[in-house]
N, C-alpha and C positions, 0 to 999 in steps of 0.2 A: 894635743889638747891638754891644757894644764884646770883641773879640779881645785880650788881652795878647801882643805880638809878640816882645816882650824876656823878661828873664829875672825871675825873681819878685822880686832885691831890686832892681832898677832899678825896675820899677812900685812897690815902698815906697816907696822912694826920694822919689818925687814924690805917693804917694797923699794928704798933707796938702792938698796946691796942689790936686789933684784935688775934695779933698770942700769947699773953698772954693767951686771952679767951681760944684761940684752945686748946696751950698745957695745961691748967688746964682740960679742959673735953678729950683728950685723956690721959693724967694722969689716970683720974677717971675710963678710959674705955669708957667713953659715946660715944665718938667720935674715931671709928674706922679709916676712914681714910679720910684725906683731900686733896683740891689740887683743884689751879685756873684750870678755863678753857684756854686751847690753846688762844681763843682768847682773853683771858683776861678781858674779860666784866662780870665774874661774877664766883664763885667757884662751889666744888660741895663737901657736907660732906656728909658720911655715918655715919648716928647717933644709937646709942642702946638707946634706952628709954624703960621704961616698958606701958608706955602711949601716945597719943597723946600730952594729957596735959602736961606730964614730956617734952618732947620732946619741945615742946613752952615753958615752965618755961629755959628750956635751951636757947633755942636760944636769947629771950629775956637778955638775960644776955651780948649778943654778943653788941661790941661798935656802930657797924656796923647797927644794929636793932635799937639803942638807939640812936643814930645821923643818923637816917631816913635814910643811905647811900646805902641800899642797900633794896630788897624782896626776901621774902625767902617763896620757896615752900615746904611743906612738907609733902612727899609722903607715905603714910604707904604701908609696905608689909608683908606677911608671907613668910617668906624661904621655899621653899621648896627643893632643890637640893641646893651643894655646892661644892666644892672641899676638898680634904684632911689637906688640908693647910690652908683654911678658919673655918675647924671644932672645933679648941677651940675657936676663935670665937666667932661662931651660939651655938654652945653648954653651954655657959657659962649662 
């Protein structure tokens, strides 16, 4: 979960450099799917990483992390159930 910590046109500001970051890590896979929150104070990505640590080596990269604009929580899970259509996916 990404928080916007600054003020709405500073996160403009920099959202171009941001949706670069995005589509190079869903490129690579890392980054399953993205998308602001409804009320727009802050997004939310689902990330594949093999670590915590990969997972913050990512984010870190983000312009958003790098110009203070935002916090980012990152929640580990294990999958346990999914849908048919999320299965290559979890399986990969």
């Amino acid at each position: 979960l990404l928080q916007y910590i600054k003020p709405h046109f500073a996160v403009e500001q920099y959202y171009p450099r941001h949706t670069v970051f995005i589509d190079r890590f869903v490129e690579s896979g890392h980054i399953i799917c993205w998308g602001r929150k409804t009320l727009k104070n802050g997004e939310f990505l689902l990330l594949r990483a093999d670590s915590l640590k990969e997972a913050q080596r990512i984010i870190r990269e983000d312009p958003f992390e790098a110009n203070q604009l935002a916090s980012f929580e990152i929640i580990e899970y294990e999958v346990e159930t999914y849908s048919r259509a999320f299965g290559s996916l979890v399986e990969a």
